[in-house]
N, C-alpha and C positions, 0 to 999 in steps of 0.2 A: 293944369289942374287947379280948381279951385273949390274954397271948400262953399258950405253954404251959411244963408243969413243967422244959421243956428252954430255954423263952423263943424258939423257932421263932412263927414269924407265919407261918400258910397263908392264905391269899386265894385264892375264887375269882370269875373275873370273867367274865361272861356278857354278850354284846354283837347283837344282830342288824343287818345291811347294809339300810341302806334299798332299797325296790326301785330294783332293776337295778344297786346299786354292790355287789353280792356278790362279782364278781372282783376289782374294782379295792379292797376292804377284804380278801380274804383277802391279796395282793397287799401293801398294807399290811404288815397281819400281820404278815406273815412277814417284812419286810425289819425291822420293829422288836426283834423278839423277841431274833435273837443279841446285841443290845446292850446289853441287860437283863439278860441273862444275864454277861452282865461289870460288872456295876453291883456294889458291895463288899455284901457281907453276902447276895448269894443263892447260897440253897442249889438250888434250882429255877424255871424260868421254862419251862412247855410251853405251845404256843397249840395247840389243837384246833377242827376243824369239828364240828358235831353229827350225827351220823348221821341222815340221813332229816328233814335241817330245812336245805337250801341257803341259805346266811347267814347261820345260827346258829353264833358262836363263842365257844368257852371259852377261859381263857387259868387256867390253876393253877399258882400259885406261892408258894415254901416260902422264906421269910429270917429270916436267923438274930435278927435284932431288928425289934422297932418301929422304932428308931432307921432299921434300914437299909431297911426297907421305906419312912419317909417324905423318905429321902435320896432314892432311885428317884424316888417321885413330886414331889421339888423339883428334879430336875434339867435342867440348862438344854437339854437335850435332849427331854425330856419334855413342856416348855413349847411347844418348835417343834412337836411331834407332834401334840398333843389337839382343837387347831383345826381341823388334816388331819382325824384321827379322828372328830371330832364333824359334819365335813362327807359320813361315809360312812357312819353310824350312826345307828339311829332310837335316841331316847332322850337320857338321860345317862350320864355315864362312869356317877356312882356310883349312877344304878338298877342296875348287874348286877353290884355288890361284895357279896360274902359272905366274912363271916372265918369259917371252921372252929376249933374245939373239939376237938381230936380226944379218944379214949377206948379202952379197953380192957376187954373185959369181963373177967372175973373167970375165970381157967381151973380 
């Protein structure tokens, strides 16, 4: 992972509800997300459904450092949540981590 020439950290994080907990994880979700979004060092935290995939969820988010993106993920709040999380989710948290790169082409 690396960050970028500004030193932003984008992640994006892709998660599917095991069957039948697709309300009770969007549900989730959504009560996690505003907290995160107050966590130091983000610049963005959006959670999304996928269109046309019922408990398919994205979650894309932009922080100003490494640093503050692995403050988020050590935080004592985060710790209470993952257990929750992992009991509404098929997978792993970090099967549906992707860090972006981002680029610009040349105008």
């Amino acid at each position: 992972m690396t960050t970028t020439s500004n030193h932003y950290v984008t992640v994006l994080w892709e998660a599917r509800a095991k069957a039948g907990k697709e309300a009770a994880m969007k549900e989730f979700m959504t009560a996690a997300v505003t907290a995160s979004r107050h966590d130091t060092g983000n610049i963005d935290y959006d959670a999304h459904q996928v269109e046309g995939e019922p408990g398919t969820f994205v979650i894309f988010e932009r922080w100003e450092s490494r640093e503050a993106l692995d403050g988020h993920l050590h935080a004592p709040r985060m710790q209470e949540l993952v257990p929750q999380l992992l009991e509404l989710m098929d997978g792993t948290i970090e099967d549906g981590i992707r860090f972006l790169q981002p680029f610009r082409p040349a105008q």
